[in-house]
TIKOL-506617 format. One line per field, with one value per residue (C-alpha): residue in one letter; chain; x, y, z. Coordinates in nm, 2 decimals, padded with zeros to 4 digits. Example, Ala and Ser with C-alpha at 12.3 -4.5 7.8 and 13.67 -1.06 7.14 Angstrom:
# TIKOL-506617
res	A,S
chain	A,A
x	01.23,01.37
y	-00.45,-00.11
z	00.78,00.71
This chain:
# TIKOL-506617
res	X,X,X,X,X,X,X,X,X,X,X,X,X,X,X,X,X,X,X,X,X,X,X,X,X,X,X,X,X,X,X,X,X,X,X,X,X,X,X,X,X,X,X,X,X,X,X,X,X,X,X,X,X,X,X,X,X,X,X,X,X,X,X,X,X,X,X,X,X,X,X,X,X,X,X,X,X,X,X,X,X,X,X,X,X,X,X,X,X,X,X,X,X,X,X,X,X,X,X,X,X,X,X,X,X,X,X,X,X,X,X,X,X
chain	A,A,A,A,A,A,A,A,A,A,A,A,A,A,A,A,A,A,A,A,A,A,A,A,A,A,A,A,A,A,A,A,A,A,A,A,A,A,A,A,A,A,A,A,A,A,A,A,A,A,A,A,A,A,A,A,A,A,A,A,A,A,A,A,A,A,A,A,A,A,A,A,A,A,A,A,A,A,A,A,A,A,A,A,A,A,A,A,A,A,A,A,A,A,A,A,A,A,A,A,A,A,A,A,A,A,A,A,A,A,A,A,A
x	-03.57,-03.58,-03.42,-03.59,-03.33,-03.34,-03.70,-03.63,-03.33,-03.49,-03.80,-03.54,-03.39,-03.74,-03.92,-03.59,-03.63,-03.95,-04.11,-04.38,-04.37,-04.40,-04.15,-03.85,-03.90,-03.90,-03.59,-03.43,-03.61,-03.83,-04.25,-04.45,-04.51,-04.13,-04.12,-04.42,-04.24,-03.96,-04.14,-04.31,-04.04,-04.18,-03.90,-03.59,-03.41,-03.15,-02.76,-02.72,-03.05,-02.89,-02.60,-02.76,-02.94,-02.70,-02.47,-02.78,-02.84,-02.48,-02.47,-02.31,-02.45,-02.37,-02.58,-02.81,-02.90,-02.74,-02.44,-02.28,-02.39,-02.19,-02.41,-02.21,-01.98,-01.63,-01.43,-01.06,-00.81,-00.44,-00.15,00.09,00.13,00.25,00.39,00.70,00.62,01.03,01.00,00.86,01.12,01.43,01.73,01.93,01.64,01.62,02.04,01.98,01.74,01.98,02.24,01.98,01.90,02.29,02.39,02.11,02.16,02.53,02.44,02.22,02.49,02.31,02.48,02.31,02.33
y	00.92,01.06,01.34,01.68,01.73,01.37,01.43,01.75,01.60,01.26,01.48,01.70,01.36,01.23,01.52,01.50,01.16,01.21,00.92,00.75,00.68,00.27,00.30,00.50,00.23,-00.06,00.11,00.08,-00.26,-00.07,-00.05,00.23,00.25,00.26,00.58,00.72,00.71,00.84,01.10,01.22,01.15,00.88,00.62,00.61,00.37,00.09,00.17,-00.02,00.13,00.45,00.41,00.32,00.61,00.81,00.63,00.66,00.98,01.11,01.29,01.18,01.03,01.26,01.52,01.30,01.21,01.57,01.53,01.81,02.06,01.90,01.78,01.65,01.29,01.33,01.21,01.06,01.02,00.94,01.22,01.02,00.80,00.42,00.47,00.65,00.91,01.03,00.69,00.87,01.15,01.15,00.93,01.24,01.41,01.09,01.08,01.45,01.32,01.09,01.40,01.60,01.30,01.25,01.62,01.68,01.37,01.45,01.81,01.65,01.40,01.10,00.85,00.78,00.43
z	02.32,01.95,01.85,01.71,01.45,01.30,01.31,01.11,00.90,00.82,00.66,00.45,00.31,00.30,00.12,-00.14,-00.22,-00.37,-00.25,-00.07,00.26,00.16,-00.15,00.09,00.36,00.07,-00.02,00.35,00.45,00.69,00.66,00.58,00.92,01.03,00.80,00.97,01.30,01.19,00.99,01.32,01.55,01.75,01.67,01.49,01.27,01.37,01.34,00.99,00.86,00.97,00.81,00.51,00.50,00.51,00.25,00.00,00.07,00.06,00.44,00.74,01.00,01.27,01.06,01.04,01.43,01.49,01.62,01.30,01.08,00.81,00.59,00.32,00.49,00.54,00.26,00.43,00.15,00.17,00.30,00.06,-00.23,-00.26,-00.62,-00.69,-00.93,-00.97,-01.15,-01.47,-01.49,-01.66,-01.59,-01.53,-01.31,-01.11,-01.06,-00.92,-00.67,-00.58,-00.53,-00.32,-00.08,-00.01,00.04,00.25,00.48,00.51,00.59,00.89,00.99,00.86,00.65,00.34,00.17
Protein backbone atom coordinates (compact mmCIF):
# COMPACT_ATOMS: atom_id res chain seq x y z
CA UNK A 1 0.00 0.00 0.00
CA UNK A 2 1.42 3.60 -0.84
CA UNK A 3 2.37 5.95 1.51
CA UNK A 4 0.65 9.51 2.27
CA UNK A 5 3.90 11.16 2.75
CA UNK A 6 5.65 9.85 -0.51
CA UNK A 7 2.50 10.98 -2.02
CA UNK A 8 3.14 14.37 -0.41
CA UNK A 9 7.11 14.33 -0.77
CA UNK A 10 7.21 12.91 -4.35
CA UNK A 11 4.83 16.10 -5.35
CA UNK A 12 7.32 18.58 -3.46
CA UNK A 13 10.29 17.02 -5.58
CA UNK A 14 7.89 17.00 -8.40
CA UNK A 15 6.50 20.53 -8.30
CA UNK A 16 10.52 21.64 -7.81
CA UNK A 17 11.67 20.01 -10.81
CA UNK A 18 9.59 22.06 -12.94
CA UNK A 19 8.61 19.62 -15.19
CA UNK A 20 5.95 17.70 -17.03
CA UNK A 21 4.61 14.91 -15.91
CA UNK A 22 6.09 12.92 -19.30
CA UNK A 23 9.65 14.88 -19.18
CA UNK A 24 10.21 13.80 -15.06
CA UNK A 25 9.34 10.20 -15.91
CA UNK A 26 11.64 10.33 -19.24
CA UNK A 27 14.05 11.50 -16.83
CA UNK A 28 13.59 8.34 -14.40
CA UNK A 29 12.61 5.76 -17.23
CA UNK A 30 9.07 5.67 -15.94
CA UNK A 31 5.76 6.89 -18.21
CA UNK A 32 3.71 9.76 -17.87
CA UNK A 33 1.50 7.53 -16.44
CA UNK A 34 3.89 6.07 -13.72
CA UNK A 35 4.23 9.86 -12.61
CA UNK A 36 0.55 10.13 -12.46
CA UNK A 37 0.33 7.37 -9.98
CA UNK A 38 2.73 8.40 -8.06
CA UNK A 39 1.57 11.93 -8.21
CA UNK A 40 -1.83 10.71 -6.82
CA UNK A 41 -0.62 8.07 -4.64
CA UNK A 42 -1.90 5.16 -6.29
CA UNK A 43 1.48 3.39 -6.98
CA UNK A 44 4.93 3.98 -6.11
CA UNK A 45 8.28 3.61 -7.85
CA UNK A 46 10.71 0.53 -7.84
CA UNK A 47 13.75 0.48 -5.30
CA UNK A 48 16.41 1.59 -8.11
CA UNK A 49 13.91 4.22 -9.48
CA UNK A 50 13.73 5.28 -5.91
CA UNK A 51 16.97 5.53 -5.32
CA UNK A 52 17.46 7.43 -8.27
CA UNK A 53 15.21 9.80 -7.39
CA UNK A 54 16.55 10.58 -4.57
CA UNK A 55 20.28 10.77 -5.85
CA UNK A 56 18.88 13.38 -8.54
CA UNK A 57 17.05 15.17 -6.29
CA UNK A 58 19.61 15.32 -3.48
CA UNK A 59 17.33 13.78 -0.42
CA UNK A 60 17.38 10.59 1.23
CA UNK A 61 15.38 7.96 0.59
CA UNK A 62 14.01 7.36 3.95
CA UNK A 63 12.57 11.12 3.55
CA UNK A 64 11.45 10.18 0.69
CA UNK A 65 9.02 7.02 1.47
CA UNK A 66 8.99 8.66 5.09
CA UNK A 67 10.86 6.84 7.12
CA UNK A 68 12.95 10.68 8.36
CA UNK A 69 12.40 14.19 8.37
CA UNK A 70 15.90 14.61 7.11
CA UNK A 71 15.53 15.83 3.99
CA UNK A 72 18.89 16.53 2.95
CA UNK A 73 20.99 12.51 2.55
CA UNK A 74 23.49 11.61 5.02
CA UNK A 75 26.89 12.45 3.96
CA UNK A 76 29.39 9.50 5.78
CA UNK A 77 32.95 10.71 5.53
CA UNK A 78 36.16 9.32 7.15
CA UNK A 79 36.99 9.65 11.22
CA UNK A 80 40.74 9.50 10.03
CA UNK A 81 43.21 10.07 7.41
CA UNK A 82 45.43 7.61 5.27
CA UNK A 83 48.27 10.17 4.75
CA UNK A 84 50.54 11.24 7.28
CA UNK A 85 50.37 14.85 7.53
CA UNK A 86 53.54 15.16 10.33
CA UNK A 87 55.25 14.23 7.02
CA UNK A 88 55.15 18.04 5.94
CA UNK A 89 56.49 19.45 9.17
CA UNK A 90 59.90 20.05 10.03
CA UNK A 91 62.62 17.52 10.56
CA UNK A 92 63.05 18.73 14.06
CA UNK A 93 59.05 18.84 14.73
CA UNK A 94 58.86 15.31 13.39
CA UNK A 95 62.05 14.06 15.79
CA UNK A 96 59.72 15.63 18.77
CA UNK A 97 56.89 13.52 17.68
CA UNK A 98 59.10 10.79 17.85
CA UNK A 99 59.97 11.95 21.68
CA UNK A 100 56.23 12.33 22.58
CA UNK A 101 55.27 8.78 21.22
CA UNK A 102 58.28 7.09 23.39
CA UNK A 103 57.72 9.05 26.72
CA UNK A 104 54.15 8.43 26.56
CA UNK A 105 54.39 4.64 25.85
CA UNK A 106 56.95 4.21 28.58
CA UNK A 107 54.73 6.24 30.96
CA UNK A 108 51.89 3.46 30.07
CA UNK A 109 54.40 0.53 30.27
CA UNK A 110 54.46 -0.14 26.62
CA UNK A 111 57.65 -0.67 24.86
CA UNK A 112 58.05 1.50 21.93
CA UNK A 113 60.11 0.28 18.81
Amino acid sequence: MPSELFKDRFNILYEESGLSQEDFGKKFKASKSQVFHWRNGSGEPDTRTLIEISTSCNVSVDWLVGKSNYRSPIITEAAHRTDDPSLELPEEARKSLEDFKKFICEKHGIRYN
